[in-house]
Structure formats: C-alpha cells, structure tokens
Biopython code that builds the backbone (N, CA, C, O; Angstrom):
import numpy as np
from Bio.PDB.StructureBuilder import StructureBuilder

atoms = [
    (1, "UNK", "N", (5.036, 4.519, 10.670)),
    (1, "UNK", "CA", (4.666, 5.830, 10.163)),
    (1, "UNK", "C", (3.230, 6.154, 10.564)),
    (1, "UNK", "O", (2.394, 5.251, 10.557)),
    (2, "UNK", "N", (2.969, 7.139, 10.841)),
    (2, "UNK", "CA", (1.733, 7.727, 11.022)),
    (2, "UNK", "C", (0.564, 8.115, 9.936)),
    (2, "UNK", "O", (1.104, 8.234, 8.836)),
    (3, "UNK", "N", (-0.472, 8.290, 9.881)),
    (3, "UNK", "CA", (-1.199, 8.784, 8.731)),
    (3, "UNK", "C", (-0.490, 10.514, 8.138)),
    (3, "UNK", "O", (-0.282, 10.902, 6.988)),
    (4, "UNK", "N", (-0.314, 11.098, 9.232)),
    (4, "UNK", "CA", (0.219, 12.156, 8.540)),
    (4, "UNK", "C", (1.176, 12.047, 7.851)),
    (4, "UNK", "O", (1.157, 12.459, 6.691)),
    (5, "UNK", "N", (2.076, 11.560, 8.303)),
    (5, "UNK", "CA", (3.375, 11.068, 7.538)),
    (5, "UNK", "C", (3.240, 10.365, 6.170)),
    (5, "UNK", "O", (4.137, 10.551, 5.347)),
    (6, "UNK", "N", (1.873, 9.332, 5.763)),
    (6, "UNK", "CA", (1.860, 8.632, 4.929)),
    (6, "UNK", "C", (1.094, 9.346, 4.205)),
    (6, "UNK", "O", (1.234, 8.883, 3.073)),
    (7, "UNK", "N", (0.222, 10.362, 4.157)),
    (7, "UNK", "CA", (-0.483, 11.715, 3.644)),
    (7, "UNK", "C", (-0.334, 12.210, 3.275)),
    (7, "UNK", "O", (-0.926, 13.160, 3.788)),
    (8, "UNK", "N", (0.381, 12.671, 2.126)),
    (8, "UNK", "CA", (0.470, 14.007, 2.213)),
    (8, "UNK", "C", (-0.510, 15.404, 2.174)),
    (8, "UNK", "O", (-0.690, 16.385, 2.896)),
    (9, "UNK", "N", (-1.023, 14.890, 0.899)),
    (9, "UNK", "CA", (-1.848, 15.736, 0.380)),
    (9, "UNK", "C", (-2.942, 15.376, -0.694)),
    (9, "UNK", "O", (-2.496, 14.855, -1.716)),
    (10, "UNK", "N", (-4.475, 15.595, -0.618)),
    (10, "UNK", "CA", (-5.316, 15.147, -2.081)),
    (10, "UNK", "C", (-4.767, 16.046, -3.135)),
    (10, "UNK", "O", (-4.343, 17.198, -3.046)),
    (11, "UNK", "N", (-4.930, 14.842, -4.665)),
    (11, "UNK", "CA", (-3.847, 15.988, -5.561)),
    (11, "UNK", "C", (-5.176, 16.766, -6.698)),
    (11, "UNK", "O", (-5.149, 16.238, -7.810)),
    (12, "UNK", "N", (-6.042, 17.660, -6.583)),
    (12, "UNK", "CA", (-6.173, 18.708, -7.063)),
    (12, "UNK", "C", (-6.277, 18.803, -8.165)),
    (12, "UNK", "O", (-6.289, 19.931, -8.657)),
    (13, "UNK", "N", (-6.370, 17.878, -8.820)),
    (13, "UNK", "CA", (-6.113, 18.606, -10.945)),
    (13, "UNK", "C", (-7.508, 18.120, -11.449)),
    (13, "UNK", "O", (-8.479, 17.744, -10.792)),
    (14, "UNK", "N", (-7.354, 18.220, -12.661)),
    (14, "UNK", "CA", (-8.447, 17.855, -13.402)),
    (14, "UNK", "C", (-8.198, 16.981, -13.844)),
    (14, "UNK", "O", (-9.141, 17.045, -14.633)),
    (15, "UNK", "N", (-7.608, 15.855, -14.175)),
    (15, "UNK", "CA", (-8.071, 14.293, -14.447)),
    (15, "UNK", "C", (-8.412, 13.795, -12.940)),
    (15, "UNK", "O", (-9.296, 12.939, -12.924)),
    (16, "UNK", "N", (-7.887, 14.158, -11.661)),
    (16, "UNK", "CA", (-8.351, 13.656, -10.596)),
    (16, "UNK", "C", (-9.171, 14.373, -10.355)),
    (16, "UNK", "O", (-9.192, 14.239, -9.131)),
    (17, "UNK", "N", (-9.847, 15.015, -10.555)),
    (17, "UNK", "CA", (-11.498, 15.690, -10.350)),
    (17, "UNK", "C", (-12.421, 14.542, -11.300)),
    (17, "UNK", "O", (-13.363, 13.938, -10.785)),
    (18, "UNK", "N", (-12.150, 14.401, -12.274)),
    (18, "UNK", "CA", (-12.827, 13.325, -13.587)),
    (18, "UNK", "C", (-12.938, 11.847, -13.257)),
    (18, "UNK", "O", (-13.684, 10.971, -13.694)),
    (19, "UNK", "N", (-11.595, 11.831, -12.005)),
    (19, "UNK", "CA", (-11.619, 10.298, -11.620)),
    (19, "UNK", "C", (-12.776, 10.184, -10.215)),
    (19, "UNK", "O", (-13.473, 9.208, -9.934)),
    (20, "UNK", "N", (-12.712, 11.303, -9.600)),
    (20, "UNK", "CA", (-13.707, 10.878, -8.251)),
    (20, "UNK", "C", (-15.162, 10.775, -8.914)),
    (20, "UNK", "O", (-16.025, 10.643, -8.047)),
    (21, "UNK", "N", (-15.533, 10.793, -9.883)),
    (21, "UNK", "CA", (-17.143, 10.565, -10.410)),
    (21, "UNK", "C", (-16.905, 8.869, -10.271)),
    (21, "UNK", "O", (-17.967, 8.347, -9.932)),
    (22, "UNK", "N", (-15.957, 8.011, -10.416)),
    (22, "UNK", "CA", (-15.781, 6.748, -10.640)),
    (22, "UNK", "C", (-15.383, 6.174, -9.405)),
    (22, "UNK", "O", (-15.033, 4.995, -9.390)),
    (23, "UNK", "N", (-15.396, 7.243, -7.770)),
    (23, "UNK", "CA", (-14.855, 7.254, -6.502)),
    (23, "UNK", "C", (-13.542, 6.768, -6.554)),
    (23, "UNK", "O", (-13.047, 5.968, -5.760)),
    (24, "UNK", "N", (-13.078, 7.211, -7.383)),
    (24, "UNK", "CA", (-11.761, 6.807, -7.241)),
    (24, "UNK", "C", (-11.041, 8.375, -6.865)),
    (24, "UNK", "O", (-11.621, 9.371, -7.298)),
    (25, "UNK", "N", (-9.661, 8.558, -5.982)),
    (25, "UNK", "CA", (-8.820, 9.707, -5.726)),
    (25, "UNK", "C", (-7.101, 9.239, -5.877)),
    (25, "UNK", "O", (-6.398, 8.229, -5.863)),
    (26, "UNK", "N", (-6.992, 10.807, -6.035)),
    (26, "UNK", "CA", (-5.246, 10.716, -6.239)),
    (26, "UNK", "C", (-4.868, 11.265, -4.897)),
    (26, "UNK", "O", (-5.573, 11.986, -4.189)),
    (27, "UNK", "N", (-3.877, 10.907, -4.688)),
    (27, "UNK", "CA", (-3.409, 11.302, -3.319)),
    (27, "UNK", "C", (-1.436, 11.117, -3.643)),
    (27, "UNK", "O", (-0.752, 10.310, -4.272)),
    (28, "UNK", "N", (-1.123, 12.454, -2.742)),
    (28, "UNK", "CA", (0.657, 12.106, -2.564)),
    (28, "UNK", "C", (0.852, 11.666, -1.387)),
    (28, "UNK", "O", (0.502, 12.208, -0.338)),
    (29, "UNK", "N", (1.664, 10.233, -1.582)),
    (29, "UNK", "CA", (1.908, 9.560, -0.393)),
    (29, "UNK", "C", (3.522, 9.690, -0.488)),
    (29, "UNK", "O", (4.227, 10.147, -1.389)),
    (30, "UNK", "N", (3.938, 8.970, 1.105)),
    (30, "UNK", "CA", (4.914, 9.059, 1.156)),
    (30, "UNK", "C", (6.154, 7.968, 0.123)),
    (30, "UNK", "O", (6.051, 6.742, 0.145)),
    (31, "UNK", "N", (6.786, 8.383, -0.357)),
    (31, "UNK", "CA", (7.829, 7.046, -0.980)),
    (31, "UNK", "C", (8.052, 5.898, -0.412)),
    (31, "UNK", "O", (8.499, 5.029, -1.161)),
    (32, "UNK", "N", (7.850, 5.572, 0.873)),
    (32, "UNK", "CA", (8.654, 4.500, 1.758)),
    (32, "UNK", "C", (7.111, 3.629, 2.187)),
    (32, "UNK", "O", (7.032, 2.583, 2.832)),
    (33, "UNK", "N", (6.243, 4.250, 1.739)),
    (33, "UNK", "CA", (4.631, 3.811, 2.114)),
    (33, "UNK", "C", (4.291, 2.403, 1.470)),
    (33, "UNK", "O", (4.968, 2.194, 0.463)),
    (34, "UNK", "N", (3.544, 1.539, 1.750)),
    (34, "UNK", "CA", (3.437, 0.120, 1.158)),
    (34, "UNK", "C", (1.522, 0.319, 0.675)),
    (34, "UNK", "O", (0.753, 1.149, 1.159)),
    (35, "UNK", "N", (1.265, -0.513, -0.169)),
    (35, "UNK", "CA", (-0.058, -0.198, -0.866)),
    (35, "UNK", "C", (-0.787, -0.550, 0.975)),
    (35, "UNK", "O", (-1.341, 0.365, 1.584)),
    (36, "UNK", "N", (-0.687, -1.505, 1.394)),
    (36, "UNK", "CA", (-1.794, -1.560, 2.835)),
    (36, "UNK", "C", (-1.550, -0.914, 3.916)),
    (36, "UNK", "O", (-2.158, -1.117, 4.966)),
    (37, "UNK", "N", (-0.522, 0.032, 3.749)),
    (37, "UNK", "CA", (-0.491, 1.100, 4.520)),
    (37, "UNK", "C", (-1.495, 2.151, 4.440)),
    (37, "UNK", "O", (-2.419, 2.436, 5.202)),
    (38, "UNK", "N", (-1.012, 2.782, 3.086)),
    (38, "UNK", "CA", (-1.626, 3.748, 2.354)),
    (38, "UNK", "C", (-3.515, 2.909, 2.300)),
    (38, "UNK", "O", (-4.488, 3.503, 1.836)),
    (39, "UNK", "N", (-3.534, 2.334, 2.540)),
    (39, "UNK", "CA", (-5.160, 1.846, 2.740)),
    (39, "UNK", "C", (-5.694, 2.090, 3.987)),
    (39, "UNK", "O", (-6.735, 2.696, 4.241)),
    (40, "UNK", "N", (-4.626, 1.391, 5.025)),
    (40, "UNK", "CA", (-5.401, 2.030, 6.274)),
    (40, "UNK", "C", (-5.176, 3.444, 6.964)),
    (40, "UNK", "O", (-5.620, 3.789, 8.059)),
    (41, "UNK", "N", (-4.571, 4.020, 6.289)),
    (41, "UNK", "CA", (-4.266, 5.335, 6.635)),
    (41, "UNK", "C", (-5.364, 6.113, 6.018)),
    (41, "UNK", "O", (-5.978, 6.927, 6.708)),
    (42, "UNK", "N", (-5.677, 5.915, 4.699)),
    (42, "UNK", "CA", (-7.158, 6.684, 4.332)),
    (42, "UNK", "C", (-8.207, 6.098, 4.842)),
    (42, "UNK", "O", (-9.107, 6.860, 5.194)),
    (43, "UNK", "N", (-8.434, 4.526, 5.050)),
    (43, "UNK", "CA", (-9.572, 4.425, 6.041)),
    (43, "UNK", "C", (-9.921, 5.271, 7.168)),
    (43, "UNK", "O", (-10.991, 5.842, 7.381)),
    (44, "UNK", "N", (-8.657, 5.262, 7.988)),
    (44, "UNK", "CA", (-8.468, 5.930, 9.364)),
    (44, "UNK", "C", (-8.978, 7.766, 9.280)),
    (44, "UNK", "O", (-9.825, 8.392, 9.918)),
    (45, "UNK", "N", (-8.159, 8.120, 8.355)),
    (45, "UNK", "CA", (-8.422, 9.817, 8.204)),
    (45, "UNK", "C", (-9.251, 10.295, 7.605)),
    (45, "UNK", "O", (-9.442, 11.502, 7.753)),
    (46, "UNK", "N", (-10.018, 9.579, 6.749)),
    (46, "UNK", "CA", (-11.311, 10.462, 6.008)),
    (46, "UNK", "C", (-12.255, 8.874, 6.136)),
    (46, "UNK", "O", (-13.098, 8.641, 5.271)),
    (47, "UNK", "N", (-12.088, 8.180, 6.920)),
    (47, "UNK", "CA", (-13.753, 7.559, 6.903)),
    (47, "UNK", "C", (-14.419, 6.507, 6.079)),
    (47, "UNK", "O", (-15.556, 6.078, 6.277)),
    (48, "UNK", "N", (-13.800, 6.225, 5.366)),
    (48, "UNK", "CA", (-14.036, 5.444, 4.056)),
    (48, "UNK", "C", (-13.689, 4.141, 3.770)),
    (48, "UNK", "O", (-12.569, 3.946, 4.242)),
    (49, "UNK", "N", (-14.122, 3.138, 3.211)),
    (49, "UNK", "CA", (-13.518, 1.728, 2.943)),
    (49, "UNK", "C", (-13.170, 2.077, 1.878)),
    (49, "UNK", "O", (-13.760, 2.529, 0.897)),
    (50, "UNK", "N", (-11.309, 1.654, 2.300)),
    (50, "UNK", "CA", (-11.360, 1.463, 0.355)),
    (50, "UNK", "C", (-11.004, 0.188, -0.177)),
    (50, "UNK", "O", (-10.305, -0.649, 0.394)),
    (51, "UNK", "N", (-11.591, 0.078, -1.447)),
    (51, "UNK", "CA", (-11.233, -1.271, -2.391)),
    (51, "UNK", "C", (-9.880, -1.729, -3.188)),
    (51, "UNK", "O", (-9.617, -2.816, -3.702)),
    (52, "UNK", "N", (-9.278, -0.786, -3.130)),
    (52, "UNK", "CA", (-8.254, -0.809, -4.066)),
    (52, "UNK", "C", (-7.141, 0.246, -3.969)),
    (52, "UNK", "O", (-7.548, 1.357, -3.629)),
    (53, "UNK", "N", (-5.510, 0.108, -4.249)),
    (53, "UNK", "CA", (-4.849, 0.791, -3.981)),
    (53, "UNK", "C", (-3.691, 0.770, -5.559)),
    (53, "UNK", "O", (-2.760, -0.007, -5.770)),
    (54, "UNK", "N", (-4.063, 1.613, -6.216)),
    (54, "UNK", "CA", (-2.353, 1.405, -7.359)),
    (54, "UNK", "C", (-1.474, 2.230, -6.991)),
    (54, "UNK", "O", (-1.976, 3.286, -6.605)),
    (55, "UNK", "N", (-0.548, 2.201, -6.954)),
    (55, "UNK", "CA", (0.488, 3.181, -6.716)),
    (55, "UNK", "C", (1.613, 3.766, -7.877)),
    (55, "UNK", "O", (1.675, 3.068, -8.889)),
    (56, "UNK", "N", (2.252, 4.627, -7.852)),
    (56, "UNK", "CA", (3.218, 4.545, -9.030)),
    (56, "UNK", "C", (4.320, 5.675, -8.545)),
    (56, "UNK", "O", (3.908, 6.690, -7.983)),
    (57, "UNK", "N", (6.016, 5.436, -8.820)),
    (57, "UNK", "CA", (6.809, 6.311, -8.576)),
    (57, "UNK", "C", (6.761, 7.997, -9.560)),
    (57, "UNK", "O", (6.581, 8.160, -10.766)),
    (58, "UNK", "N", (6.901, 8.603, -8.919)),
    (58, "UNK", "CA", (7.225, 9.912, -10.460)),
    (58, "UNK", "C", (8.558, 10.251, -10.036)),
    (58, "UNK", "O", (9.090, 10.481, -8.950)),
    (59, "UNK", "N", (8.843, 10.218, -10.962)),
    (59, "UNK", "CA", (10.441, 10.543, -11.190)),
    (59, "UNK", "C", (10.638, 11.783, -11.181)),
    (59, "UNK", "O", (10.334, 12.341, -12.235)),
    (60, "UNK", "N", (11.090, 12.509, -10.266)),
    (60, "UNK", "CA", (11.651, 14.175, -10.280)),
    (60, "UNK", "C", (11.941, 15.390, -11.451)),
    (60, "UNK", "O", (13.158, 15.573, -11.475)),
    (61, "UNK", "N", (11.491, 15.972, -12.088)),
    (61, "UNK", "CA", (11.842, 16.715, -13.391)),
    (61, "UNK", "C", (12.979, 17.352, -13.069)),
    (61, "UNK", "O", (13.106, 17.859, -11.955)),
    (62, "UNK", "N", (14.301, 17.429, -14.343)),
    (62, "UNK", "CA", (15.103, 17.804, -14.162)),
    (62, "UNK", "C", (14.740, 19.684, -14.803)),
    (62, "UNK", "O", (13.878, 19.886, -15.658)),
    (63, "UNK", "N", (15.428, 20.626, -14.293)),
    (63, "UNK", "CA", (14.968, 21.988, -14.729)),
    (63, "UNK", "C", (16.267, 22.626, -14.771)),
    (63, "UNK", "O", (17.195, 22.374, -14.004)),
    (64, "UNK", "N", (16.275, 23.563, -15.821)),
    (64, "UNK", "CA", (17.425, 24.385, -16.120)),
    (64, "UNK", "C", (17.118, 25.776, -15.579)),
    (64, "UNK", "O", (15.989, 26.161, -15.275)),
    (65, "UNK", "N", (17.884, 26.266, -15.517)),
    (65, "UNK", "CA", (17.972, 27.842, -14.568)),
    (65, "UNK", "C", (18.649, 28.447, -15.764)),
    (65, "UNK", "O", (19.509, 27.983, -16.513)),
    (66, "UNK", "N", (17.857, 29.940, -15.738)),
    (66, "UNK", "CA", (17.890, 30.420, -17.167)),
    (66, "UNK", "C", (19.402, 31.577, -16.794)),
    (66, "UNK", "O", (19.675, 32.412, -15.931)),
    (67, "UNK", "N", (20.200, 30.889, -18.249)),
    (67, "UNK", "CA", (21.210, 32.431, -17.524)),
    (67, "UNK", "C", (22.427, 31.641, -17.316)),
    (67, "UNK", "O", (23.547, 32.069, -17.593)),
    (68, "UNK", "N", (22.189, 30.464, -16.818)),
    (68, "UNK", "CA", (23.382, 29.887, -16.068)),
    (68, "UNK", "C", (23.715, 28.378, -16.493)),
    (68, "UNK", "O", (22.866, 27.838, -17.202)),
    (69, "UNK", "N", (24.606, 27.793, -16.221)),
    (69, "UNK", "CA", (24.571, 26.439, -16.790)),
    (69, "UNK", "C", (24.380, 25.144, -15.364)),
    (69, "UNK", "O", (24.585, 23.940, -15.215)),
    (70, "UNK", "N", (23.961, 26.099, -14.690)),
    (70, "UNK", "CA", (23.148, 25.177, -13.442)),
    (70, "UNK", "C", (21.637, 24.188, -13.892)),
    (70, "UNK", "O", (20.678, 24.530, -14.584)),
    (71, "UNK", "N", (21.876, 23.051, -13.279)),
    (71, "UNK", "CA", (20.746, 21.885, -13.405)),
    (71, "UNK", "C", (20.515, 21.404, -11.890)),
    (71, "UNK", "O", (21.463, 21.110, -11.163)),
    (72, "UNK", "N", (18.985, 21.342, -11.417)),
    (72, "UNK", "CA", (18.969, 20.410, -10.670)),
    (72, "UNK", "C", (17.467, 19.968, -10.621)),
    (72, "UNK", "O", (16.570, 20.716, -11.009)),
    (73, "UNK", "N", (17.272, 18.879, -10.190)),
    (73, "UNK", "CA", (16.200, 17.906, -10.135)),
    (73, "UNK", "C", (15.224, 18.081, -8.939)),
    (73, "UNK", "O", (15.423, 18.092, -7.724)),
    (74, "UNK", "N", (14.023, 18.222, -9.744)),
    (74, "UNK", "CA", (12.846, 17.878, -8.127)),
    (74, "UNK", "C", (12.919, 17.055, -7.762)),
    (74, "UNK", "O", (13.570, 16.256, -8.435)),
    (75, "UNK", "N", (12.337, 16.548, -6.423)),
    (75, "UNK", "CA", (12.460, 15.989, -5.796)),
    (75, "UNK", "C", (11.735, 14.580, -6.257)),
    (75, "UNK", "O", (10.763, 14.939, -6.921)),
    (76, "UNK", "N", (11.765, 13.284, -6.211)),
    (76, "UNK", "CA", (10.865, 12.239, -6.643)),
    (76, "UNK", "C", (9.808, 11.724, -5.233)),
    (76, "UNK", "O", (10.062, 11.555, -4.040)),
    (77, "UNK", "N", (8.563, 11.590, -6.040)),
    (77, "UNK", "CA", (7.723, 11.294, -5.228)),
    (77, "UNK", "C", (7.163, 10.202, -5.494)),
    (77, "UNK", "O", (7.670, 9.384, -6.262)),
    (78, "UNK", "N", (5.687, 9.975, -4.717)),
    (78, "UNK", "CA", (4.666, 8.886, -4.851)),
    (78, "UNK", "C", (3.465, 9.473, -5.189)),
    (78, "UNK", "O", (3.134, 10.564, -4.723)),
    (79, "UNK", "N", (2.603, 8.679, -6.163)),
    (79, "UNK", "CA", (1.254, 9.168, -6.767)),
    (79, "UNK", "C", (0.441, 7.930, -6.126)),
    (79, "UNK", "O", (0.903, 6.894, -6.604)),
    (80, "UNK", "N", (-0.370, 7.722, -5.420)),
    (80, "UNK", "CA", (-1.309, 6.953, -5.148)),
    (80, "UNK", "C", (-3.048, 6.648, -5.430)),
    (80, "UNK", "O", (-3.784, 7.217, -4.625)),
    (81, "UNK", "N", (-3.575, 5.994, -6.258)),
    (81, "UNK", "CA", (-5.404, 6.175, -6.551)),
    (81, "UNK", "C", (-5.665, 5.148, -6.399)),
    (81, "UNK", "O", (-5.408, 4.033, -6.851)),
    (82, "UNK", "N", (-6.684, 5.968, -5.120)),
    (82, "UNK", "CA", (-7.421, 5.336, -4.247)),
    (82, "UNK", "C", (-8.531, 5.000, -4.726)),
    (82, "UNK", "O", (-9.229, 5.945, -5.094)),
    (83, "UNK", "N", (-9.039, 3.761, -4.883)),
    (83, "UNK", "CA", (-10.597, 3.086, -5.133)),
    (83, "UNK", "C", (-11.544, 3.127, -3.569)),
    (83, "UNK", "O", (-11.245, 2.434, -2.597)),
    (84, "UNK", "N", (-12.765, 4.137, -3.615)),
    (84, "UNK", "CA", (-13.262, 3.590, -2.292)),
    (84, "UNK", "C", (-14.563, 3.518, -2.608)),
    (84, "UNK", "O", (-15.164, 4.099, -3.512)),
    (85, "UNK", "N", (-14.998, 2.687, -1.716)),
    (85, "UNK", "CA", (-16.852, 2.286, -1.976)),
    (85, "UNK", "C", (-17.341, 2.960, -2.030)),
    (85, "UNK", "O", (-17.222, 3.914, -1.261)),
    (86, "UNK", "N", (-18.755, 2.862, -3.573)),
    (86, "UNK", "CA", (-19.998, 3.938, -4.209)),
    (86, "UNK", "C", (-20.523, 4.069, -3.075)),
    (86, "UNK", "O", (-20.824, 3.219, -2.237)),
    (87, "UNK", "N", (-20.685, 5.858, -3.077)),
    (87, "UNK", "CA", (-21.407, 6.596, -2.248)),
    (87, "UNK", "C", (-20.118, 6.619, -1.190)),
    (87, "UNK", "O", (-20.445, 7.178, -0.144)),
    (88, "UNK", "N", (-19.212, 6.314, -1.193)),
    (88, "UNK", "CA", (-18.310, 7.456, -0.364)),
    (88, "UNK", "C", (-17.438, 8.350, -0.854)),
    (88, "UNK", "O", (-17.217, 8.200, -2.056)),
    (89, "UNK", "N", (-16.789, 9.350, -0.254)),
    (89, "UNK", "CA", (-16.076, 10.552, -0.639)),
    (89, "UNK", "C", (-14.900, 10.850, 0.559)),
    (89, "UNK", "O", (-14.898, 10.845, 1.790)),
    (90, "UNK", "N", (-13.960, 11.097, -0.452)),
    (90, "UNK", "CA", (-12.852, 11.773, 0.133)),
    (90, "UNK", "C", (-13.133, 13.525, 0.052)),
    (90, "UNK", "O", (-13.629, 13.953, -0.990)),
    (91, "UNK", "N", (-12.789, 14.545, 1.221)),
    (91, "UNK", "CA", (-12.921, 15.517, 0.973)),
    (91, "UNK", "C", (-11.730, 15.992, 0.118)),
    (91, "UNK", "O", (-10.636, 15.431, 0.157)),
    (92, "UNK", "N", (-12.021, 17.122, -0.702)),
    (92, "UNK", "CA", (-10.879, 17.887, -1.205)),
    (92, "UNK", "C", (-10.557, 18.888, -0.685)),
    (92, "UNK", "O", (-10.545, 19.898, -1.389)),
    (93, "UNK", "N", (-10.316, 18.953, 0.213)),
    (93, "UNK", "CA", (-10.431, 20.719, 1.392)),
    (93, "UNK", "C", (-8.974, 21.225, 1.223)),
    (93, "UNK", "O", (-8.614, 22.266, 1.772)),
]
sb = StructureBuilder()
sb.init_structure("model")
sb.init_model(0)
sb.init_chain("A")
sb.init_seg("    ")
for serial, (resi, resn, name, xyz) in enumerate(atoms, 1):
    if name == "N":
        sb.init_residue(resn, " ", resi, " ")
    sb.init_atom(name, np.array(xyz, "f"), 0.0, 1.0, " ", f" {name:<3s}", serial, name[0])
structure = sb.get_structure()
C-alpha cells in the first residue's frame, strides 16, 4: 500500500485539537493498515518521527431513514493516534 492509500485524512475535532498540545494526532487510516505501516507512512508524508502508534476499529453506525422501515450501516473504519517527537507537528490543512 502506498501512503495515500494508508492516509486518509487528519481527523479535525476538538478532542484531537486538545490532543496535539501533547503532539499527539488522530488520523483515518486504512482498515487493512498494520501499526508500522501507519508509522512509516506519516514519517514519509509530513516529516516527523513518530514514537508511538495506537490504533482502534470503529464500528459503522447503524441509521434509520425517516418514513420508511429501511436500515443501513456506515461504513467501518480505522482511528489511528499518532505520538510524534516534542517540537514536531503534523499539519492540519
């Protein structure tokens, strides 16, 4: 897999705004991604050593459609936070 592929996206919220004061980031990786993947893939694309990798599945929310007795499920992903060495930064662009 490629970094793009293992990338998706920095995730944007406010407990992961609260966590980069501690250089730590959230990131959506791919499902099929292994923690030392997902390490050298953020080394590689934003520059940074990192120390540490946790990962965790999220399970898809199931949602009802109003009106109808239709159900279906998002999709399940990967949440990844990234530890990288004081005084570096991931951009949030």
């Amino acid at each position: 897999m490629t970094n793009e592929e293992i990338i998706k996206r920095v995730l944007i919220t406010e407990k992961g705004s609260a966590m980069s004061a501690d250089n730590r980031y959230m990131l959506e990786v791919s499902v099929k991604a292994t923690k030392p993947q997902i390490a050298d893939a953020v080394e590689k694309k934003f520059g940074v050593h990192v120390l540490a990798v946790r990962t965790a599945n999220m399970k898809g929310a199931r949602k009802f459609v109003r009106g109808t007795r239709r159900v279906y499920t998002e999709a399940t992903w990967k949440k990844a936070i990234v530890t990288v060495k004081a005084g570096e930064r991931i951009e949030q662009v």
